[in-house]
C-alpha positions as CSV (number, residue, x, y, z in Angstrom):
1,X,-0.9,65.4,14.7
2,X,-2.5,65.2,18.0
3,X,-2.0,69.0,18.9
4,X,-3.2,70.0,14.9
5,X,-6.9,68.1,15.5
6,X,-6.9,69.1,18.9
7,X,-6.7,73.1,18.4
8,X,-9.1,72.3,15.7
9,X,-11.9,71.1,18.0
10,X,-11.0,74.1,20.5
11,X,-11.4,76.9,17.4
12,X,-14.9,75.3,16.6
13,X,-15.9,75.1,20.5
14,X,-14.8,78.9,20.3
15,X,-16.5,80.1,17.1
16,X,-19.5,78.8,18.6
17,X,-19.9,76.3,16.0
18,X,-21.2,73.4,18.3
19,X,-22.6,71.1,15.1
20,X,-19.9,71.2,13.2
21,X,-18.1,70.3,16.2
22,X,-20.0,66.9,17.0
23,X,-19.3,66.4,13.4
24,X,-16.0,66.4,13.5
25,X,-15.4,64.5,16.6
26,X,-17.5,61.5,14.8
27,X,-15.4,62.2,12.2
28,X,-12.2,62.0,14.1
29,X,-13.6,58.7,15.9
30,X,-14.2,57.0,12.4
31,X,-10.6,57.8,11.4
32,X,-9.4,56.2,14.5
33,X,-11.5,53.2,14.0
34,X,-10.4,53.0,10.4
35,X,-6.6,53.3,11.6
36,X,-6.8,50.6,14.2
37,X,-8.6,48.3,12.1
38,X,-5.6,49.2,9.0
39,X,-3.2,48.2,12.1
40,X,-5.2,45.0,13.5
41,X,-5.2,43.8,9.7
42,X,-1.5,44.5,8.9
43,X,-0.6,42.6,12.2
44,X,-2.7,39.8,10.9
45,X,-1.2,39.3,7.6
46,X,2.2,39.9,9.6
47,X,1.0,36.4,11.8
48,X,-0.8,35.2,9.0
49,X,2.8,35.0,6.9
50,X,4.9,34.2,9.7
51,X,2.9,31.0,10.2
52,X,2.7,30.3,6.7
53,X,6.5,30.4,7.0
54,X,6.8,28.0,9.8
55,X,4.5,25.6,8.4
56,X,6.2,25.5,5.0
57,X,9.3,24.5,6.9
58,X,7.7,22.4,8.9
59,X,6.4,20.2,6.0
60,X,9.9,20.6,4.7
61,X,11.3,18.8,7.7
62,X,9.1,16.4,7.7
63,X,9.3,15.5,4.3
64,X,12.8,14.7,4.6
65,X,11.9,12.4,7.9
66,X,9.3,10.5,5.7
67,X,12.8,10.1,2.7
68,X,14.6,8.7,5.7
69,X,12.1,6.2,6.4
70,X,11.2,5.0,3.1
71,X,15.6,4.2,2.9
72,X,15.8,2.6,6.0
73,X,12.2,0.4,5.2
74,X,13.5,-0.8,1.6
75,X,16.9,-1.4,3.0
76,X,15.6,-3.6,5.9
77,X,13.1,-5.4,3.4
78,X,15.9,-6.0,0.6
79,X,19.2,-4.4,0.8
80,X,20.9,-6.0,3.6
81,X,23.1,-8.3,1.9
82,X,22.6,-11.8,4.6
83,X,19.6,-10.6,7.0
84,X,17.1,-8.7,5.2
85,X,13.6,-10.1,5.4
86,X,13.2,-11.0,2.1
87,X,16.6,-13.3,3.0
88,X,15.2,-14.2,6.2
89,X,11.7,-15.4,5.1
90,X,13.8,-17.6,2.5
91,X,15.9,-19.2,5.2
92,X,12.6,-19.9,7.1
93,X,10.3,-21.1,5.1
94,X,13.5,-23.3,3.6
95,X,13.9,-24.3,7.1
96,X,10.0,-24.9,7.9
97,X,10.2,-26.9,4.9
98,X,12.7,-29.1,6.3
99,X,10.5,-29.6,9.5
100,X,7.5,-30.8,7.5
101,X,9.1,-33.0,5.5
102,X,11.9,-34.7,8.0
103,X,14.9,-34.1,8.7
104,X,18.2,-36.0,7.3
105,X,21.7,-35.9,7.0
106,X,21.0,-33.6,4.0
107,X,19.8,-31.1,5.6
108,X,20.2,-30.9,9.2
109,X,22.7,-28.5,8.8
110,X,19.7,-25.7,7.7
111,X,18.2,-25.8,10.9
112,X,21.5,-25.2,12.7
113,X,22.2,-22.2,11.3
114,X,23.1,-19.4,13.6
115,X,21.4,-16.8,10.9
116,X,18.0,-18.6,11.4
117,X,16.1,-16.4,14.6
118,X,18.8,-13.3,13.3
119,X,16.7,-10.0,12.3
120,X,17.7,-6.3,11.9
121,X,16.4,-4.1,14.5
122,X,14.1,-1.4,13.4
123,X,12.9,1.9,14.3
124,X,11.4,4.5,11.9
125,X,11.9,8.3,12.7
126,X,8.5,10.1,14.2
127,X,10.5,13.0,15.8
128,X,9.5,15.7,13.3
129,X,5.5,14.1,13.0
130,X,5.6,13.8,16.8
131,X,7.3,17.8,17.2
132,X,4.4,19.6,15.4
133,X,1.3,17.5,16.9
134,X,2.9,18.5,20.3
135,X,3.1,22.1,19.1
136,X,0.2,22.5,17.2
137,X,2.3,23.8,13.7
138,X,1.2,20.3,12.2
139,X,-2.8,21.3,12.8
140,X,-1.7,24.8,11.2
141,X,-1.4,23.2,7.5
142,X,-4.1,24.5,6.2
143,X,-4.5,21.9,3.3
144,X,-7.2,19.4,4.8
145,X,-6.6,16.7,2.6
146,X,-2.6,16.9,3.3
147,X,-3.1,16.9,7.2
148,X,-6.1,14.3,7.0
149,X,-3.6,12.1,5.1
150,X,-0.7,12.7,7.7
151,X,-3.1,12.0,10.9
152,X,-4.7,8.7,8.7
153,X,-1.1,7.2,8.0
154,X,-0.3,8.0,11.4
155,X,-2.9,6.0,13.2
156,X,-2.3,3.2,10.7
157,X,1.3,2.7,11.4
158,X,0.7,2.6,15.1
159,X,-1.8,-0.2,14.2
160,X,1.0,-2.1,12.3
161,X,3.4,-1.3,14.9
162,X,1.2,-2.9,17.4
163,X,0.3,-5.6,14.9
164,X,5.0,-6.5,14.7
165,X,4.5,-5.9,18.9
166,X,2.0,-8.9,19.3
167,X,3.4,-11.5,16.4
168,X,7.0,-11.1,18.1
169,X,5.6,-11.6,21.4
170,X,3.9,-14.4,19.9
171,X,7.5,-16.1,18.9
172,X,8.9,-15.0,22.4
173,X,6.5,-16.9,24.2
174,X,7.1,-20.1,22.3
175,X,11.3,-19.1,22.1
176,X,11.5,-18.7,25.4
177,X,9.8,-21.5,26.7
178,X,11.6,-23.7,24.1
179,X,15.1,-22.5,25.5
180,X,14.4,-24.4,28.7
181,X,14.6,-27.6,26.2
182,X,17.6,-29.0,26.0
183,X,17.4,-29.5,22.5
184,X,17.9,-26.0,22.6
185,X,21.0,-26.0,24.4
186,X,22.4,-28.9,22.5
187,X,20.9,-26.7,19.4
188,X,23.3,-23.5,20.2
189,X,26.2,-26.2,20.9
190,X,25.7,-27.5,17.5
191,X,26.2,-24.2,16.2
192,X,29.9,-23.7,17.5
193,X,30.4,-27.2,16.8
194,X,29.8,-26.6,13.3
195,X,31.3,-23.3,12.9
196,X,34.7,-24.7,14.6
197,X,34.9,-28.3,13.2
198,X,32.6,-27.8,9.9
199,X,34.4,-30.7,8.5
200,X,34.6,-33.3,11.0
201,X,31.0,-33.4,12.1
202,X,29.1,-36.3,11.7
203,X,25.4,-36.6,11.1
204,X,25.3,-39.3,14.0
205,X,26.7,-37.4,16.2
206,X,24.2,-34.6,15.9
207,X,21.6,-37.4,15.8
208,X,23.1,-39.2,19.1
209,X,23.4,-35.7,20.9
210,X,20.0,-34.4,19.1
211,X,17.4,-37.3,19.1
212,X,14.4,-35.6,18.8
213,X,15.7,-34.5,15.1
214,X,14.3,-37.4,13.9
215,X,11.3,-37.8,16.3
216,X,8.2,-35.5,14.5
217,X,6.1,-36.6,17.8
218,X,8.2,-35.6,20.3
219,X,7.2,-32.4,22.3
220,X,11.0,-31.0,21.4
221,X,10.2,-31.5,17.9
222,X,7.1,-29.9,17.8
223,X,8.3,-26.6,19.8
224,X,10.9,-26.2,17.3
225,X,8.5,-26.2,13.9
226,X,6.0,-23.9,16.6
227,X,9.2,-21.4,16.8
228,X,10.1,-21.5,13.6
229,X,6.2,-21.0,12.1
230,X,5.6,-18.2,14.9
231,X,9.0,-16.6,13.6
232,X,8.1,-16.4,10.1
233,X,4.9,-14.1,11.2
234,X,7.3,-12.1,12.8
235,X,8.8,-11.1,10.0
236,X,5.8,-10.8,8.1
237,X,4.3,-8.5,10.0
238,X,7.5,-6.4,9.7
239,X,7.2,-6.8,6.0
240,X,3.9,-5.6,6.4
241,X,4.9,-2.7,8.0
242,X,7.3,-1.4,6.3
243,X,5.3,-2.0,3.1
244,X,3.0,0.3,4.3
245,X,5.5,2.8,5.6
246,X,7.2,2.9,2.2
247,X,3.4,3.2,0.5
248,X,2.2,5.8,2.6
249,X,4.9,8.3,2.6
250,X,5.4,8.1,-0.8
251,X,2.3,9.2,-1.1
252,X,2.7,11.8,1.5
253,X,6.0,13.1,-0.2
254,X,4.3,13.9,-3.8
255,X,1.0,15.8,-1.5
256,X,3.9,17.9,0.3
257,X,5.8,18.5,-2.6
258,X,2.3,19.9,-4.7
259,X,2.0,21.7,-1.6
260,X,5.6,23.5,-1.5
261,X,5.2,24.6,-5.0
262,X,1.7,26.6,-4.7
């Protein structure tokens, strides 16, 4: 193709034909132009689809880490059958209760309960979300209102998550200064006690071993209603959390799942 435009000029150089000449090399020039610019826009559709392809599966992915978390949240809040929170802020505030209103041989047994400072690790997946801001495929989706949502639930559950991080240093602080107590040594004794001689265990003799049960003044007394009220925050700023977890990725789901079917 090259050699046919090429002899083409040469005959018109020869024939003396100088403006037809200048004509045709403009000519020539604008169909090269023409071509590269056919090319550059081919190439970008080529990018153009290839990225559309990588984001789609990208939002696949990460819809099926945001199904992940909304299982694990609704089974920590309510489906684990003796330490969900739902079980464990019953058990607390019955146990709170208890501390409010004195304790007795009726009840003493509630606030010796091995279950009662028990909770259910947590972690929810961020892998996926985490993957594409560090590669830039998550600022590719080119639906603003899907990736404003995506950045705004983001930065809210590291707010909650820092939220859970202060309320259980909170109830650290107070647990682990009331360990040094040694109502709180006696406390984990009762436990086995219980547990291994359930029938045998007088009320005096957690009374004799445990007197500041029934002393609402004492400092040993009033650490153990502090650890219990700190611990009930706790866990309801994990509720909280994973409240909002399951709420905002719903929401994120059905935006993803309009967006997979355009």
């Amino acid at each position: 193709m090259i050699k046919f435009f090429r002899k083409i000029r040469q005959d018109l150089l020869s024939k003396g034909k100088t403006g037809k000449y200048f004509k045709y090399a403009v000519g020539e020039i604008v169909l090269v132009v023409i071509g590269i610019l056919i090319a550059l826009q081919i190439n970008n559709w080529n990018t153009q689809r290839v990225q559309e392809i990588d984001v789609e599966n990208y939002l696949i992915r990460l819809k099926t880490e945001y199904e992940y978390n909304i299982e694990r949240a609704n089974y920590l809040i309510r489906d684990v059958e003796e330490h969900s929170i739902e079980v464990q802020l019953n058990l607390v505030d019955s146990v709170k209760n208890i501390f409010l209103n004195g304790i007795d041989s009726g009840n003493y047994k509630s606030i010796l309960n091995p279950d009662l400072y028990w909770y259910n690790q947590f972690r929810m997946q961020r892998d996926v979300h985490d993957e594409g801001a560090k590669t830039g495929i998550l600022f590719k989706i080119q639906n603003s209102e899907l990736l404003n949502e995506i950045q705004k639930h983001h930065a809210i559950m590291n707010g909650r998550k820092e939220w859970v991080g202060k309320s259980l240093y909170r109830f650290n602080a107070c647990h682990d200064k009331a360990v040094g107590f040694k109502f709180m040594r006696e406390w984990t004794n009762g436990i086995k006690d219980i547990s291994e001689h359930a029938n045998s265990l007088e009320y005096k003799t957690i009374v004799k071993n445990n007197s500041w049960l029934l002393n609402i003044d004492s400092e040993e007394y009033q650490l153990a209603f502090l650890s219990i009220d700190k611990f009930r925050e706790f866990l309801i700023s994990r509720y909280g959390f994973l409240a909002t977890e399951i709420e905002g990725t719903t929401k994120l789901i059905s935006l993803i799942n309009k967006e997979l079917e355009k």
